[in-house]
C-alpha positions as CSV (number, residue, x, y, z in Angstrom):
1,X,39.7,17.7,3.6
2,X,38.0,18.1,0.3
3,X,39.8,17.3,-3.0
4,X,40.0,20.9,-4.2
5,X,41.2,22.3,-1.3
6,X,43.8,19.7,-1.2
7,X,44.5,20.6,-4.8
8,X,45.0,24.2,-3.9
9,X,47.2,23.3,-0.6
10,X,49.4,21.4,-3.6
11,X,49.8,24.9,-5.4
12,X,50.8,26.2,-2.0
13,X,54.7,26.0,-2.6
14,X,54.4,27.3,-6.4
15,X,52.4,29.8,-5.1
16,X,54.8,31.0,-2.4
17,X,57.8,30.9,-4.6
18,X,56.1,33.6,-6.9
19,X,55.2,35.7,-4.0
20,X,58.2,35.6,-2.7
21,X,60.7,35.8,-6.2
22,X,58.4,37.8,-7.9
23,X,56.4,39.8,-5.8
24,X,58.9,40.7,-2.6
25,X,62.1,40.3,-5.3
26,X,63.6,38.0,-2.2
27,X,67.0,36.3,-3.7
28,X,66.5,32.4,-4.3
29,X,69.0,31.7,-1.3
30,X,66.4,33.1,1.0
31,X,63.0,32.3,-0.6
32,X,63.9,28.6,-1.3
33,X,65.1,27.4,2.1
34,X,61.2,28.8,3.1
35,X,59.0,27.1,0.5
36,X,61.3,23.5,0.9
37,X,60.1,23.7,4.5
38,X,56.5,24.6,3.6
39,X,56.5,22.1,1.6
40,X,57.8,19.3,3.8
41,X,55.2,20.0,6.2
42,X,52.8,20.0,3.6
43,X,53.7,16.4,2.7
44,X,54.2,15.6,6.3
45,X,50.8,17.1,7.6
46,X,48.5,17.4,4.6
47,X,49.7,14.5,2.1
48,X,49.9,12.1,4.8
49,X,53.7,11.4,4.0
50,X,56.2,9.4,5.9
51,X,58.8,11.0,8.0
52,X,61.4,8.6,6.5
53,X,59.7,9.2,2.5
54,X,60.5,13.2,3.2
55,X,63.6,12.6,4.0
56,X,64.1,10.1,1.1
57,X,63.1,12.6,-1.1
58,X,65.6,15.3,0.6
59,X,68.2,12.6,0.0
60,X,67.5,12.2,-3.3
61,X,67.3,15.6,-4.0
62,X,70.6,16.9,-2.6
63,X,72.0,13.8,-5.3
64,X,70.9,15.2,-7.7
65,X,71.6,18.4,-6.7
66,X,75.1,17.2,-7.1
67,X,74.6,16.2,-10.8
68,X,73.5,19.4,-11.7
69,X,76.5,21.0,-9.8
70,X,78.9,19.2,-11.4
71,X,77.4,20.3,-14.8
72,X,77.4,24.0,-13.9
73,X,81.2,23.4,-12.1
74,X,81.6,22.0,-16.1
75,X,80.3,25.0,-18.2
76,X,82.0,27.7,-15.9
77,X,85.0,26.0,-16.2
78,X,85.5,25.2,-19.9
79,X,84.6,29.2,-19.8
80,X,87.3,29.8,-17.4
81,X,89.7,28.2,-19.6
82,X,89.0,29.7,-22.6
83,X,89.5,33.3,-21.2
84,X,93.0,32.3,-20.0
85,X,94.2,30.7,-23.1
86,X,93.4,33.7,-25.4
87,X,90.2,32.0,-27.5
88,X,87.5,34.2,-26.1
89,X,88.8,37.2,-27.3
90,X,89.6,35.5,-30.9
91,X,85.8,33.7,-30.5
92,X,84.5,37.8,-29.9
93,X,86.5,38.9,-32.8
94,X,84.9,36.3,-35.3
95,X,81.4,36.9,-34.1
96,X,82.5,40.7,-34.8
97,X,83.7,39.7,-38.2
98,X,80.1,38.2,-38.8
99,X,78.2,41.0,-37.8
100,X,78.9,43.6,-35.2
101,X,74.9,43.8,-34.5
102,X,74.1,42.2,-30.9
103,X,71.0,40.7,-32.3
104,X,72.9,38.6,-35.0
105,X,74.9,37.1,-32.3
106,X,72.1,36.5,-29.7
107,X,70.2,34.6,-32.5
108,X,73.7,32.9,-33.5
109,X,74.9,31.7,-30.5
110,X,72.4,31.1,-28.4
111,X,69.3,30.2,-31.5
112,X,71.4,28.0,-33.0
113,X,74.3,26.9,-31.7
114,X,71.9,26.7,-28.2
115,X,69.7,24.3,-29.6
116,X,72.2,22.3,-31.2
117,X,73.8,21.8,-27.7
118,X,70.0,21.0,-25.8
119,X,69.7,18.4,-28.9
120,X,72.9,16.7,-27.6
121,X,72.8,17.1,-23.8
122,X,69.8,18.9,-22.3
123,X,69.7,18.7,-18.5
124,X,70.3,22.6,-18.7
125,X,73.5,22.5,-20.6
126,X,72.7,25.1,-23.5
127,X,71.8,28.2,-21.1
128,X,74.8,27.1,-18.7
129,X,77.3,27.0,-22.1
130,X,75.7,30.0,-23.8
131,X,74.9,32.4,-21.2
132,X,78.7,32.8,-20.1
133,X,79.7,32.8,-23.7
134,X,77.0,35.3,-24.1
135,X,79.0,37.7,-21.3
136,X,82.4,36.9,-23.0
137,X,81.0,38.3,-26.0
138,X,80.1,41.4,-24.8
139,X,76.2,41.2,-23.2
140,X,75.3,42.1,-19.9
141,X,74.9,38.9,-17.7
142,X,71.3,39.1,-16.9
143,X,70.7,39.6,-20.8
144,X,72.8,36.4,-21.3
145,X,71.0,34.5,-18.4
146,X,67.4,35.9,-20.0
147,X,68.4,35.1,-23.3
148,X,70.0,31.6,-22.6
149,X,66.5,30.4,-20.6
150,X,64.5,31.5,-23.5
151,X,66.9,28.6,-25.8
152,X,65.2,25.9,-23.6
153,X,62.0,26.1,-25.3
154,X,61.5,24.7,-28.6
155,X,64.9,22.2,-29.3
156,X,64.1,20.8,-25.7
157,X,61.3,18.3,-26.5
158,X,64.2,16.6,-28.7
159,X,66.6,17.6,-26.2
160,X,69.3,15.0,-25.2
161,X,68.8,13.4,-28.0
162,X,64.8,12.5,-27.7
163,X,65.0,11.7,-23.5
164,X,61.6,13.9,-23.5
165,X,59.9,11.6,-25.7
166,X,61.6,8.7,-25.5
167,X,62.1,8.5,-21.7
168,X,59.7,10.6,-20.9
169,X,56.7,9.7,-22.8
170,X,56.9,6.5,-23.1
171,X,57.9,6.2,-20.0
172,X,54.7,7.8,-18.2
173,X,52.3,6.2,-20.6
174,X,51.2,2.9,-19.9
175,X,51.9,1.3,-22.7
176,X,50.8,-1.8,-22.7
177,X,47.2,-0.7,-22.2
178,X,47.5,1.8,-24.5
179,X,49.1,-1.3,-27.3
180,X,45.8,-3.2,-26.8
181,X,43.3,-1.0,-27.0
182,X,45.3,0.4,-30.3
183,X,45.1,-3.2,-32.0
184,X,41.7,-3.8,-31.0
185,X,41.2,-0.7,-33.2
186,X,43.5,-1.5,-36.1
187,X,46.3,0.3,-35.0
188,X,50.3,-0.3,-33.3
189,X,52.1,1.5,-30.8
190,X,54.3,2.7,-33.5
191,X,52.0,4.5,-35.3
192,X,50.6,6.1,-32.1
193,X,54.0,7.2,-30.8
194,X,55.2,8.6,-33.9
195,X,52.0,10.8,-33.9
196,X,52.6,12.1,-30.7
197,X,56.1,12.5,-32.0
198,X,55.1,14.6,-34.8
199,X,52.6,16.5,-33.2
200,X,55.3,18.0,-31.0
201,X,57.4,18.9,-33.9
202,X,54.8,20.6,-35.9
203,X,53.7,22.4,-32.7
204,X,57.0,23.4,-31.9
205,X,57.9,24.2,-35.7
206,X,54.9,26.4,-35.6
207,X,55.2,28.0,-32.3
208,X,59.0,28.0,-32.1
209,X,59.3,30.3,-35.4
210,X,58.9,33.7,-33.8
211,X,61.3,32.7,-31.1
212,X,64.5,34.2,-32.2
213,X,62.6,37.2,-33.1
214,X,61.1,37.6,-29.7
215,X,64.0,36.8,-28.3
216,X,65.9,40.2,-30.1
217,X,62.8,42.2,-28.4
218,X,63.0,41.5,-25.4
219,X,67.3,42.1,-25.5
220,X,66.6,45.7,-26.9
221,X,63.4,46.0,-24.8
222,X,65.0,45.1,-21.4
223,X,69.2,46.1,-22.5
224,X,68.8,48.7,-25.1
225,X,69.9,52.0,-24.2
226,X,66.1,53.4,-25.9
227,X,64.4,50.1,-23.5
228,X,62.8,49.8,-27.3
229,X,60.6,47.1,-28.7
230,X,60.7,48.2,-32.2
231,X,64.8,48.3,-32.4
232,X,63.9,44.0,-32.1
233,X,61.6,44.3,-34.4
234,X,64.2,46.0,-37.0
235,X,65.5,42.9,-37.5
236,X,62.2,41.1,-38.2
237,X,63.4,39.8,-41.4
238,X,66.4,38.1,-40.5
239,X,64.8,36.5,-37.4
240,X,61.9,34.9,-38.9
241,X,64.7,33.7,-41.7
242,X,66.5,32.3,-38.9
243,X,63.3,30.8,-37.1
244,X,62.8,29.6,-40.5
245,X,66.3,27.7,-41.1
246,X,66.2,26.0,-37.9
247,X,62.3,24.8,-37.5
248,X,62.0,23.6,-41.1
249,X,64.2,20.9,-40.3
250,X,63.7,20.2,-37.4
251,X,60.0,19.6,-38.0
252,X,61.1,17.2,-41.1
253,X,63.1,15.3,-38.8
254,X,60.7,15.1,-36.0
255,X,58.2,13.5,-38.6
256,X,60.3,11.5,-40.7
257,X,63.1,10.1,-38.2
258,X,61.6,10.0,-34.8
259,X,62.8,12.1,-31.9
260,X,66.2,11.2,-31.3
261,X,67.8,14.2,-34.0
262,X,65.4,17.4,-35.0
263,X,67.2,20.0,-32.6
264,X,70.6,18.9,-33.4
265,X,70.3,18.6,-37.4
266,X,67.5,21.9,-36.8
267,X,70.5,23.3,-35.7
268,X,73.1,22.2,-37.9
269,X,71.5,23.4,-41.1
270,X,70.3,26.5,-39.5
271,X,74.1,27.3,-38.5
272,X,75.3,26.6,-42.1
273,X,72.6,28.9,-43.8
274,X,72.4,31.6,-41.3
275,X,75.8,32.4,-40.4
276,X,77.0,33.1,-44.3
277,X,73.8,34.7,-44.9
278,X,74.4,37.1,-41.9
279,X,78.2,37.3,-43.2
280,X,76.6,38.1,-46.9
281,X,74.5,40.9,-45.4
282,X,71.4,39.0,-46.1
283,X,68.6,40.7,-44.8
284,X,70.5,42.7,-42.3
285,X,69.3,46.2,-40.9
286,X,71.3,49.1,-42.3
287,X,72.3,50.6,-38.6
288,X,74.0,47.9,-36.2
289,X,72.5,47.1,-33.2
290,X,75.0,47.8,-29.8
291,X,74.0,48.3,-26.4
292,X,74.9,51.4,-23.9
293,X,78.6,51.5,-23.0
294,X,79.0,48.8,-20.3
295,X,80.0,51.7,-17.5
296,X,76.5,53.2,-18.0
297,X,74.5,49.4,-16.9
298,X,72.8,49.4,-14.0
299,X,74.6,47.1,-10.9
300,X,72.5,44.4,-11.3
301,X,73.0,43.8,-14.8
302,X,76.4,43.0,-13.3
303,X,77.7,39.3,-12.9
304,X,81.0,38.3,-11.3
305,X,82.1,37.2,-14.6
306,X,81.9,40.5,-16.5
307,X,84.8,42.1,-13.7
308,X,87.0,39.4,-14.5
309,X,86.8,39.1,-18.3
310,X,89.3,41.1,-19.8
311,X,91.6,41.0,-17.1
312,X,93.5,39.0,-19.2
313,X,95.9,40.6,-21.7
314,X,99.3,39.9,-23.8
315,X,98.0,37.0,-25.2
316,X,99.3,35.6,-28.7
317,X,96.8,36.1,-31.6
318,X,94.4,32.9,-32.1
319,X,93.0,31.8,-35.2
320,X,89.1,31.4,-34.9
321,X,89.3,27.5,-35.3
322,X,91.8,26.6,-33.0
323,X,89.9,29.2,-30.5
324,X,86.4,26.9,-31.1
325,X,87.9,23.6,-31.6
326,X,86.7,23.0,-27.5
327,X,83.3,23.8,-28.5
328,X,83.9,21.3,-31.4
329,X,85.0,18.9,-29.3
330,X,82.4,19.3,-26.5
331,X,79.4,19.0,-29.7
332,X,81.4,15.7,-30.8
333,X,81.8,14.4,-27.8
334,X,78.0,15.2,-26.6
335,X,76.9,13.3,-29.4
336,X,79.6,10.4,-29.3
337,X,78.5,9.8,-25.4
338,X,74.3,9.7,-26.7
339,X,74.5,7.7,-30.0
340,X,77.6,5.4,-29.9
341,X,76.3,2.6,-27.6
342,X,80.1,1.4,-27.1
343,X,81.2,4.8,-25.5
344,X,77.9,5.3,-23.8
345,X,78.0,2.1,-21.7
346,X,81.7,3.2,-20.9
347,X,80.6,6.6,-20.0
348,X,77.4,5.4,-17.9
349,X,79.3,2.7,-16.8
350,X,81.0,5.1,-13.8
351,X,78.0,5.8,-11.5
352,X,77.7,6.6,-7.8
353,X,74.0,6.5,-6.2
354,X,71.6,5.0,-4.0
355,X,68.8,2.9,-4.9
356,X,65.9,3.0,-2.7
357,X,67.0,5.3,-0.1
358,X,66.0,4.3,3.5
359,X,64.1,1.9,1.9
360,X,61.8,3.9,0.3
361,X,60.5,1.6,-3.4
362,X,61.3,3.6,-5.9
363,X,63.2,6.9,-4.8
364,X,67.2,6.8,-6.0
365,X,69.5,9.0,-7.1
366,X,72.7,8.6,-8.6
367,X,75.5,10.6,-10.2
368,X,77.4,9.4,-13.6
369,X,80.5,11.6,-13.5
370,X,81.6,10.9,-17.1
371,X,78.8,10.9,-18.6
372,X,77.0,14.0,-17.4
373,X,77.7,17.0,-19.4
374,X,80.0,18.0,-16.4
375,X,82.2,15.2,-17.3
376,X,82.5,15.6,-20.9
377,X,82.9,19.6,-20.2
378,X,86.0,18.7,-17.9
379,X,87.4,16.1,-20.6
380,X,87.2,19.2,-23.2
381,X,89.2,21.5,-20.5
382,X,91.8,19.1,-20.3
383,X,92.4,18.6,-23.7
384,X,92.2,22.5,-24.0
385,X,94.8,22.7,-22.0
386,X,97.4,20.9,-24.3
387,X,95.4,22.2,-27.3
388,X,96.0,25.8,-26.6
389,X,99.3,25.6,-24.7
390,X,98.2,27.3,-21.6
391,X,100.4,27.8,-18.4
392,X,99.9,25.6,-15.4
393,X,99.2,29.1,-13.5
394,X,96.9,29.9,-15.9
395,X,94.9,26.7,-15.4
396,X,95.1,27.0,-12.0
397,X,93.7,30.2,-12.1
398,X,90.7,29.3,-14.0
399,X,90.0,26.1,-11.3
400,X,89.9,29.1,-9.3
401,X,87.9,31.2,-10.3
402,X,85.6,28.6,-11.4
403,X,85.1,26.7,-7.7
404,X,84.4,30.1,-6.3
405,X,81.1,31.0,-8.4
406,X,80.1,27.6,-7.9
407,X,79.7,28.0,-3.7
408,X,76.6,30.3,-4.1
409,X,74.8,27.7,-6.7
410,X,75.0,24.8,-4.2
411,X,73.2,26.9,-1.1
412,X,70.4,27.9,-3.3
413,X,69.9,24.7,-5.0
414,X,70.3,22.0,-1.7
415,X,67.1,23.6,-1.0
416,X,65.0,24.0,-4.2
417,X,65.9,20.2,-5.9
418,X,64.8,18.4,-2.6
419,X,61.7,20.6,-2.3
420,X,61.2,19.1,-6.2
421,X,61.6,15.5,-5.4
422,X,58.7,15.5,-2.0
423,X,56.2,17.2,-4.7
424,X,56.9,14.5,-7.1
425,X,57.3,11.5,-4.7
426,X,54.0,12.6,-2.6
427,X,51.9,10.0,-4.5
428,X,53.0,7.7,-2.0
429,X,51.0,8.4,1.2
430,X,49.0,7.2,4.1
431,X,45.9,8.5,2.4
432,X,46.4,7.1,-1.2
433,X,46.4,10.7,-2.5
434,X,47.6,11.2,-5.9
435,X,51.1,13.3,-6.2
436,X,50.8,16.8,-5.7
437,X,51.9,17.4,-9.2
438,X,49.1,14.9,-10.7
439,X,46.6,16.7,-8.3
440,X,47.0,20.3,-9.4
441,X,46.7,19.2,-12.7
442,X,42.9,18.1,-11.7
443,X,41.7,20.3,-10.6
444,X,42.6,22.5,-13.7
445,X,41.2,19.7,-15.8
446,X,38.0,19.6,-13.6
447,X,37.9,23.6,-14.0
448,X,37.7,24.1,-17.8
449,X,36.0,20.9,-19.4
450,X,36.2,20.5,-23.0
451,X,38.0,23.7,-23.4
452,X,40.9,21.8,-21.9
453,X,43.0,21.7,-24.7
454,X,43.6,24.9,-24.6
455,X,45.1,24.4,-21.3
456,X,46.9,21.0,-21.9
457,X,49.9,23.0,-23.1
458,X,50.2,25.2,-19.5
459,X,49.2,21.7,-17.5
460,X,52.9,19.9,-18.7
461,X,54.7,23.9,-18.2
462,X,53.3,23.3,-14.8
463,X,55.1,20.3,-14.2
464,X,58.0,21.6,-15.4
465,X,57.8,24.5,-13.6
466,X,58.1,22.6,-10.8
467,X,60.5,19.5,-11.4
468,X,63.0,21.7,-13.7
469,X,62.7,18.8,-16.5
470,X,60.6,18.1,-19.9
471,X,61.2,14.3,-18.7
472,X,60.1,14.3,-15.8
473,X,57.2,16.1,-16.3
474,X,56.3,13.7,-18.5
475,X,56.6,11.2,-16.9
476,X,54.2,12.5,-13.7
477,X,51.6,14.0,-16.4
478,X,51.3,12.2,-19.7
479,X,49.5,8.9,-18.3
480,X,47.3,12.2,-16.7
481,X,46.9,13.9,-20.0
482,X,46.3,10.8,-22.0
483,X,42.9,10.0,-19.1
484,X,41.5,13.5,-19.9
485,X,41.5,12.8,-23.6
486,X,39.9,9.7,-23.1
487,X,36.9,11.1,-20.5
488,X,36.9,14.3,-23.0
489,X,36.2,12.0,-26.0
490,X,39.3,14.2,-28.2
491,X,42.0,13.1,-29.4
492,X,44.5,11.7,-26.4
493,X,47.7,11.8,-28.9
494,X,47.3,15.0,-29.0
495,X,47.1,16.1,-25.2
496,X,50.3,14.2,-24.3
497,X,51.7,16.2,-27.3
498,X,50.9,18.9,-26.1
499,X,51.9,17.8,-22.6
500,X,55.4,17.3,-24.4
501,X,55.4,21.4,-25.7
502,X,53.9,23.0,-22.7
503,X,57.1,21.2,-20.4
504,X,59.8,21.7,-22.7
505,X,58.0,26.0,-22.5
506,X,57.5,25.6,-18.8
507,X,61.7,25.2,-18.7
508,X,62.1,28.7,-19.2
509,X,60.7,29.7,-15.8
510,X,61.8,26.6,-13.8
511,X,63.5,28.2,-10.7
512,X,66.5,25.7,-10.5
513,X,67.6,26.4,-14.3
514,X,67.2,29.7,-13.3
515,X,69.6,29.4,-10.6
516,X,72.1,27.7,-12.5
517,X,72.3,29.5,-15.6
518,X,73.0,32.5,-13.1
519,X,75.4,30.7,-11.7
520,X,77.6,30.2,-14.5
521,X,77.3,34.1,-14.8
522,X,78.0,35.0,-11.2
523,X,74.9,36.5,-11.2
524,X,72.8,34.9,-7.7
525,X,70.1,36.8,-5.7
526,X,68.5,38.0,-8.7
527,X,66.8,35.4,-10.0
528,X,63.1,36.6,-9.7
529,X,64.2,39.7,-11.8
530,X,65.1,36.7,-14.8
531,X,61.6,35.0,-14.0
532,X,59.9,38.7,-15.1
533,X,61.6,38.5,-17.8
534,X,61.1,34.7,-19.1
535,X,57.5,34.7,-18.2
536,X,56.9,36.6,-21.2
537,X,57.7,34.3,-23.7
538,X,56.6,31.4,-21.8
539,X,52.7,32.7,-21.6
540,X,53.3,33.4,-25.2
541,X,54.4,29.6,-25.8
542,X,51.8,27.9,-23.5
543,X,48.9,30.0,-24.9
544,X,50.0,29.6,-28.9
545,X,50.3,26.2,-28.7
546,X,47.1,25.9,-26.3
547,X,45.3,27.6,-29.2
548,X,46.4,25.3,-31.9
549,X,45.4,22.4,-30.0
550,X,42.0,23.9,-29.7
551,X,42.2,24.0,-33.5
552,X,43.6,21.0,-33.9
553,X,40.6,19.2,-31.9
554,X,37.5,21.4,-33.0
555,X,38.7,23.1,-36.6
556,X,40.6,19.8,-38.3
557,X,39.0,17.1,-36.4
558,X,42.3,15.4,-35.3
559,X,42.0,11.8,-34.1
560,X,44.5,8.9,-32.5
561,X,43.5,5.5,-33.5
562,X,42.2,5.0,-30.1
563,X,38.3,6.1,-31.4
């Protein structure tokens, strides 16, 4: 079998989950159990795979299946808790103090206070803790699922505290080939990784800017009683301000520090300009923005969550700081469990896996209870619980209601994270075939030439498309990226950077954070409605950045040491 066609039998599963999300609008429960088994067989029949390497990777899969269940089990429940104590109604109140204008608060919360929370935890976390919040406040869920993808875009590079880069990158570079060849040619390591570092930030600084902005457009496009672009574009003036607040920063950081920090301090001096700027009036629109009254939305804006949310009534009065000190705590205790290497190695200290499953080199999978956002979500509950005086019945009720929405998450997802893990563990076959992953990305390399840097961007989306990660896309695709620049003759630095944007984009349509941001939302089976939705802005990421790599290679002449 020739290379491209094996190339394009490697698309084969992507290709079938659009037709089937997209095109025939099948629910993720029914589409992903199909493409998993297409995509075994491809391993099996056309990748030459192992019998016992499949199921490996299905193994592996389902564990970390369960980390990402635990983390959803996590946000729905802190959720859960806050509704029965009383603070969500005294956290909608306070946004209503700030402004009553539903585009103020969708650039709030989920902008801002989003990216703060993908700078401390990634793996998801910010759609799963802002797209519930989203509902409590008032949105629609599939607004709040929409609007809490489109967060894991430009803070998730730096997500985690720097994993992309620092894990990732470095981790699928070969560095020590890379280190000679850099001091053969009077340069370090250092300064190359720093470059790639603050390529990403400018790119993202640049790019990222118009986010909130588009974000408000598509809310009042898609959730507006008028299905209006222009009521988004109302508020033009205190997006871009916003975009402004939160990428200036951030872009400072990424150059000057490294890429552990710029989406949390991004976020952290966006949040304390914006939100008494907003309060101030500052730019603001003279006509509030609201959407239709909630009994006019269509069904399928509907999520479990919206039924149940103001079920609960004859609650005490709650002061807006006692009714955020969880989300306090979860932010301090996110970035306690990343930074302070005494609680980390207690956290990551409590792990359950399996290294080398069956015996297969290289394929684990394990589950750190504490210190997965889940954990420290669960910690925050507990505390809450004492914090805000609650009943036992209304805890229990909250455990609930929480274990319930979490049942349709796990079907959907035991399929599409094992169906992940045989694409990226295929480069170890029979026939020495590089990974599926690795081999799409050549042939779109081997398609475009040197207009590849327009491309480079959509190559790492790819990849995170399909693995649900910045990280690991990385780490299949940067060594990849970094051999094109080389054979290209242009700059190599700059095509893992751009490797590094085009996966963090490429999160946004990534079917499993689909699924789990629904999750928190109760909103399953509509997932390939959200992926209409989020391609939008992801096109607009992968081909803004594309273009200024194009720029950055043939208008300013950027170089890497390496020439």
């Amino acid at each position: 079998m020739s290379e491209t066609l094996l190339s394009l039998l490697a698309f084969a599963p992507l290709v079938l989950a659009g037709i089937l999300l997209l095109g025939l609008n099948l629910p993720a429960r029914i589409a992903m159990p199909i493409v998993f088994i297409v995509t075994a067989l491809i391993g099996l029949f056309a990748w030459d795979m192992s019998v016992n390497r499949v199921v490996a990777s299905t193994f592996q899969g389902l564990i970390l299946t369960g980390a990402i269940l635990w983390i959803i089990f996590g946000a729905i429940l802190l959720l859960n808790t806050l509704k029965h104590s009383g603070a969500i109604t005294a956290i909608r109140t306070g946004f209503s103090d700030i402004s009553p204008d539903r585009r103020v608060q969708a650039v709030i919360v989920a902008w801002l206070f989003g990216c703060f929370i993908e700078g401390a935890s990634g793996f998801g976390t910010p759609a799963a803790v802002a797209a519930p919040l989203l509902v409590a406040l008032g949105f629609p869920a599939l607004g709040a699922v929409m609007i809490g993808m489109m967060i894991q875009s430009t803070p998730v590079s730096f997500g985690a505290v720097g994993t992309p880069i620092v894990v990732g990158v470095t981790g699928g570079l070969d560095r020590a080939g890379i280190s000679d060849d850099l001091l053969a040619n009077g340069s370090s390591w250092e300064v190359f990784y720093q470059l790639i570092t603050s390529q990403v930030a400018i790119t993202h600084a640049i790019v990222g800017l118009l986010m909130p902005l588009l974000m408000v457009m598509m809310l009042t496009r898609f959730f507006g009683k008028n299905k209006s672009w222009a009521e988004g574009l109302a508020i033009a003036p205190f997006a871009i301000f916003a975009g402004l607040a939160f990428v200036l920063p951030y872009a400072a950081a990424g150059v000057f520090l490294g890429p552990e920090f710029p989406s949390m301090i991004g976020a952290l001096v966006g949040l304390a300009i914006v939100v008494p700027a907003a309060k101030a009036g500052f730019l603001m629109p003279k006509t509030p923005w609201e959407f239709a009254d909630p009994k006019d939305w269509p069904t399928e804006w509907m999520g479990n969550l919206e039924i149940k949310m103001d079920q609960i009534a004859g609650k005490m009065p709650m002061s807006g700081f006692k009714a955020w000190t969880p989300y306090i705590l979860l932010a301090v205790f996110l970035v306690a469990s990343r930074v302070i290497d005494p609680i980390k190695d207690a956290f990551t200290g409590v792990s359950f896996g399996w290294a080398n499953i069956l015996g297969e080199a290289g394929v684990s999978g394990s589950i750190q209870p504490l210190y997965l956002p889940g954990g420290i979500m669960v910690m925050v509950v507990f505390l809450t619980y004492f914090l805000h005086q609650m009943k036992f019945s209304e805890m229990k009720a909250a455990l609930s209601e929480s274990s319930k929405t979490l049942l349709g998450a796990g079907f959907v997802l035991i399929f599409t994270i094992p169906m992940v893990r045989i694409l990226i563990n295929s480069g170890v076959n029979a026939s020495d075939l590089p990974s599926m992953p690795v081999a799409m990305a050549q042939l779109v390399a081997d398609s475009v030439g040197g207009i590849y840097p327009l491309f480079a961007p959509a190559v790492g989306g790819l990849g995170a498309f399909i693995a649900g990660s910045n990280t690991v896309s990385n780490l299949m695709l940067a060594q990849f990226q970094f051999s094109v620049g080389e054979l290209l003759g242009i700059s190599s630095a700059l095509l893992v950077a751009m490797q590094a944007v085009g996966a963090a984009a490429g999160n946004m349509i990534a079917i499993h954070n689909v699924v789990a941001a629904s999750a928190t939302v109760g909103l399953l089976g509509r997932e390939g409605r959200t992926l209409r939705m989020t391609i939008i802005p992801t096109l607009y990421y992968l081909t803004f950045a594309g273009i200024l790599a194009m720029i950055a290679v043939y208008g300013l002449g950027v170089t890497d040491g390496l020439m």
